[in-house]
N, C-alpha and C positions, 0 to 999 in steps of 0.2 A: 504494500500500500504506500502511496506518496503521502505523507502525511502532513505535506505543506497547507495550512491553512484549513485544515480537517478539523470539522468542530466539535471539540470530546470536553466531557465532564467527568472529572475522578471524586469519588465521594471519600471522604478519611482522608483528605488530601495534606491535610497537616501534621498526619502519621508518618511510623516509621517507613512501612512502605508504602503507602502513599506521595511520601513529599518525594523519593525519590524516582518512584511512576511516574511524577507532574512534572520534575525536571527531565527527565526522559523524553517527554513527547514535546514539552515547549523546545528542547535541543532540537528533534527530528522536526520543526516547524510547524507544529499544530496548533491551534485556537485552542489554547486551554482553557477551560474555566473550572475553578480548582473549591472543591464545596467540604469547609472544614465546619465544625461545630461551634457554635454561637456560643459565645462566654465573655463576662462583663468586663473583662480586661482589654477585649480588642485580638487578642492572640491567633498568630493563625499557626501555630505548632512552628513546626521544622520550617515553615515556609517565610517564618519575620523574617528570617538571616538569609535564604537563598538566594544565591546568586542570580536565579532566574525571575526571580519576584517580579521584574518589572517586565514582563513578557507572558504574564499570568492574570486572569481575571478572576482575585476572590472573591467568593459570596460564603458568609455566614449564613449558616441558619443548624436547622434540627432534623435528622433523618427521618426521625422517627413522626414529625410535620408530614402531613402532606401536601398541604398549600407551599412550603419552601422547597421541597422537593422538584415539585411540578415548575417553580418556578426557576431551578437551579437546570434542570433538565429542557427548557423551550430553547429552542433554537440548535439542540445539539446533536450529532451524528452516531455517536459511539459512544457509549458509558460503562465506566467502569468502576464497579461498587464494590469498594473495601472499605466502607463506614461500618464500624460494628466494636462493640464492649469483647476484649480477646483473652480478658487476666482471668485464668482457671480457677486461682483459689477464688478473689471476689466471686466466683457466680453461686459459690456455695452458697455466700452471705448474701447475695440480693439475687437470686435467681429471676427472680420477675421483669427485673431491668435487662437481663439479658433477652428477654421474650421480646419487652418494645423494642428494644434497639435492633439487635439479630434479626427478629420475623419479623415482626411488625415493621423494622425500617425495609429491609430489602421485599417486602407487601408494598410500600408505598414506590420503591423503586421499580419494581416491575408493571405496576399499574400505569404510570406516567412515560413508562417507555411504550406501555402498548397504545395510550392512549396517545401518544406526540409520534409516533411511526417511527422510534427509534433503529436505527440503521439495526446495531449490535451492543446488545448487554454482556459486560465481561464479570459476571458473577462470583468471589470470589467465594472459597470456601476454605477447610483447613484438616488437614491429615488427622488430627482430634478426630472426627467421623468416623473412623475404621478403629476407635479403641485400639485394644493389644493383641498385634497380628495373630492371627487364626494358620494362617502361613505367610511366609517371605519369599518374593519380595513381594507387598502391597499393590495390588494391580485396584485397576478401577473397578471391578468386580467384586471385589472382598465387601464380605457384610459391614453395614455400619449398624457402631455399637456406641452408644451415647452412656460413657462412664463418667460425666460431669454434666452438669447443668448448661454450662457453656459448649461443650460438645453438642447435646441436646437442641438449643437455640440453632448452630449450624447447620444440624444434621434439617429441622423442619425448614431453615432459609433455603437450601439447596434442593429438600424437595418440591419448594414454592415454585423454583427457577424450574424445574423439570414440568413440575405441571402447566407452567404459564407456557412453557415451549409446546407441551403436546396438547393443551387445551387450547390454545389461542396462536402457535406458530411464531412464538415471541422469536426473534433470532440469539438466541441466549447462549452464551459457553459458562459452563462452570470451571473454573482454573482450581486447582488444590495441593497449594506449596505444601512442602512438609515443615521442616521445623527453616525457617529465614531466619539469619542473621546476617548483624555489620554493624554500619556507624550509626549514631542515634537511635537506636535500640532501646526501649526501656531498661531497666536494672530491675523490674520481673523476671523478665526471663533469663535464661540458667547464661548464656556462655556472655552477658555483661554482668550479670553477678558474678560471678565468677572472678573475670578480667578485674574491675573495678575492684575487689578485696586482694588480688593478687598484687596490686598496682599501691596499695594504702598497708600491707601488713603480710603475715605471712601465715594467717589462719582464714580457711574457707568455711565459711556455714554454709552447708547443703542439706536440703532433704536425703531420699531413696538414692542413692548413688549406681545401683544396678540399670535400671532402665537402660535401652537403649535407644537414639534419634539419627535420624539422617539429615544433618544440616546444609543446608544452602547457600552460598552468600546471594545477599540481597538485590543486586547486580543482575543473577543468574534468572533469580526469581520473577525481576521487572522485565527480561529477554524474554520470558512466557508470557508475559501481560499482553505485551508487543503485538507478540505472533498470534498469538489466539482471539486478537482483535483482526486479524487480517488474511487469516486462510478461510474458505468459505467452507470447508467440509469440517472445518471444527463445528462450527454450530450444533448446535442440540448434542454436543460432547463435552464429557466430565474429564478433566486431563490434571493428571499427576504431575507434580513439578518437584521431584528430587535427586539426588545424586546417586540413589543405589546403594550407598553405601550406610553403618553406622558405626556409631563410639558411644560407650557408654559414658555416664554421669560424671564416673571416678574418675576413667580414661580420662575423659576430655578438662576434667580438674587437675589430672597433672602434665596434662601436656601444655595447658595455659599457662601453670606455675615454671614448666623448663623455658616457656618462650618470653616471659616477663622475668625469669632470672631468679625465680622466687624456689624454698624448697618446703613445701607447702604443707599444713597439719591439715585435713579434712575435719571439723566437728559435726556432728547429724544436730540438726535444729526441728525440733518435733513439731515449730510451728510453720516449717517451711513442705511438711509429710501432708501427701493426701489419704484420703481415706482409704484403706486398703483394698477394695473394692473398685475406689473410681483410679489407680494408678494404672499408667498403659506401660505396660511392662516395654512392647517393643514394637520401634516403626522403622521401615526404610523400603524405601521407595520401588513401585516397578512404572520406570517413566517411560516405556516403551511407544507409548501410545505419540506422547511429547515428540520421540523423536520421527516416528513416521509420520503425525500429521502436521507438525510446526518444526519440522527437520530442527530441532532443538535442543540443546546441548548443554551444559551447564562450563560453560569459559573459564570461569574463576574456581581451583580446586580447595577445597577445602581448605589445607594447610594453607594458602596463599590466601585465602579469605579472612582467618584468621589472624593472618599477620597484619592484613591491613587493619582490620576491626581493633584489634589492641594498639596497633600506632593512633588511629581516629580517638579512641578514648582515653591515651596514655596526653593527647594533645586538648583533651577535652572535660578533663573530669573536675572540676569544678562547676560545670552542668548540673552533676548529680549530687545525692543525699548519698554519700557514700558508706557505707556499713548498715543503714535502715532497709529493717524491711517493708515493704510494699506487696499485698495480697495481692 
């Protein structure tokens, strides 16, 4: 696709990956207009500092609205919905919110794309869906198994985007990273938790340390966004977006301690454990689908992803609340 002057809307545009989906397409030349969440400060996340800002059209508002939705959406070609609540522990504690925001917002996204004749809906969703693999590697076929609440919320947004496609011929792709990481990342999730106490001390607090994840750099992840906005035989397809590979918890806890220099003590933090029940013991990827319909590849490998993700935060952390936890 020539993406010059293409007029697309990213919803979560002032998220992690978000803000760098929005500077991807304002790069490649597109009419961005970038739809972050309304808050009294004025904030538009990741996107106050970007370099691309002035090449961006923001609009606040609320996903979970449908009047701002509809109006973030008039005029636009291609939308891509990665607006949604993503912290696992939170959905324990308010599960409800993860309903409006999760279902209920991507219900108002899909209704305004059918109703404005949107080109293509790029539906995001999250390897959270398949719970703990039943077999490896995770193809799109494997049962989804909603062992959180916040699992739960994606698993009914993504069956919305399926129904809206065979009930009404939405032109919809569901995209489903596995585990993303890189720079601006929250300090929820595990490998800037991590980084950031390796970076400040030489004691890691972590939950479960067995699990195993197949990480992505964030980079790799926004190259599927791309493509799956612009192959036509994607539509009405759910596409995997990971590297095949994993590392566990502990692994991946001392391999950040050898590349920050650090010689690290792991303590279990019992408030960082989920409930033994909803833990997904193991994900990694079968992205085969990726490469035959968005000849798609993952560029940046793991270790190399990493190195840049700890220089980003080693140059950054004063950003963060560094040692506090965050549900």
């Amino acid at each position: 696709m020539d993406w010059k002057g293409k007029a697309v809307l990213v919803t979560g545009a002032g998220g992690f990956i978000g803000s760098h989906l929005t500077e991807k397409l304002a790069g490649l030349g597109a009419d961005v207009r970038a739809f972050v969440h309304y808050n009294a400060l004025g904030s538009w996340g990741w996107l106050d500092e970007s370099p691309a800002r002035e090449n961006i059209d923001v609009l606040m508002g609320d996903v979970c609205d449908r009047d701002s939705v509809r109006r973030a959406m008039e005029g636009r070609e291609v939308v891509f919905h990665l607006a949604a609540l993503i912290a696992i522990p939170y959905s324990y504690q308010t599960p409800a919110s993860y309903v409006r925001t999760n279902v209920e917002g991507t219900l108002n996204i899909l209704q305004a794309a059918r109703e404005l004749h949107v080109e293509r809906v790029v539906h995001t969703s999250t390897s959270e869906v398949y719970g703990s693999a039943r077999y490896v590697p995770i193809d799109e076929g494997h049962p989804l198994q909603a062992q959180s609440p916040y699992a739960a919320s994606k698993t009914a947004a993504d069956k919305l985007a399926e129904a809206f496609r065979l009930s009404f011929d939405l032109p919809v792709v569901t995209v489903r990273p596995f585990n993303t990481f890189g720079p601006r990342q929250s300090v929820r999730a595990i490998i800037p938790a991590i980084i950031t106490q390796c970076l400040v001390g030489d004691t890691v607090r972590l939950g479960n340390v067995s699990p195993t994840r197949d990480f992505n750099y964030v980079d790799n992840t926004v190259d599927g966004f791309v493509r799956a906005a612009c192959i036509p035989e994607a539509v009405g397809q759910t596409i995997n977006l990971g590297s095949g590979k994993e590392i566990s918890i502990g692994e991946l806890a001392e391999l950040i301690g050898k590349m920050t220099h650090r010689k690290i003590k792991i303590d279990r933090d019992a408030t960082r454990v989920r409930p033994e029940k909803s833990e997904v013991d193991r994900l990694v990827a079968d992205s085969s689908r990726a490469r035959k319909l968005l000849e798609w590849e993952p560029a940046i490998d793991f270790k190399n992803g990493l190195g840049k993700t700890i220089d980003w935060f080693t140059k950054n952390l004063g950003t963060y609340r560094v040692g506090s936890y965050t549900p």
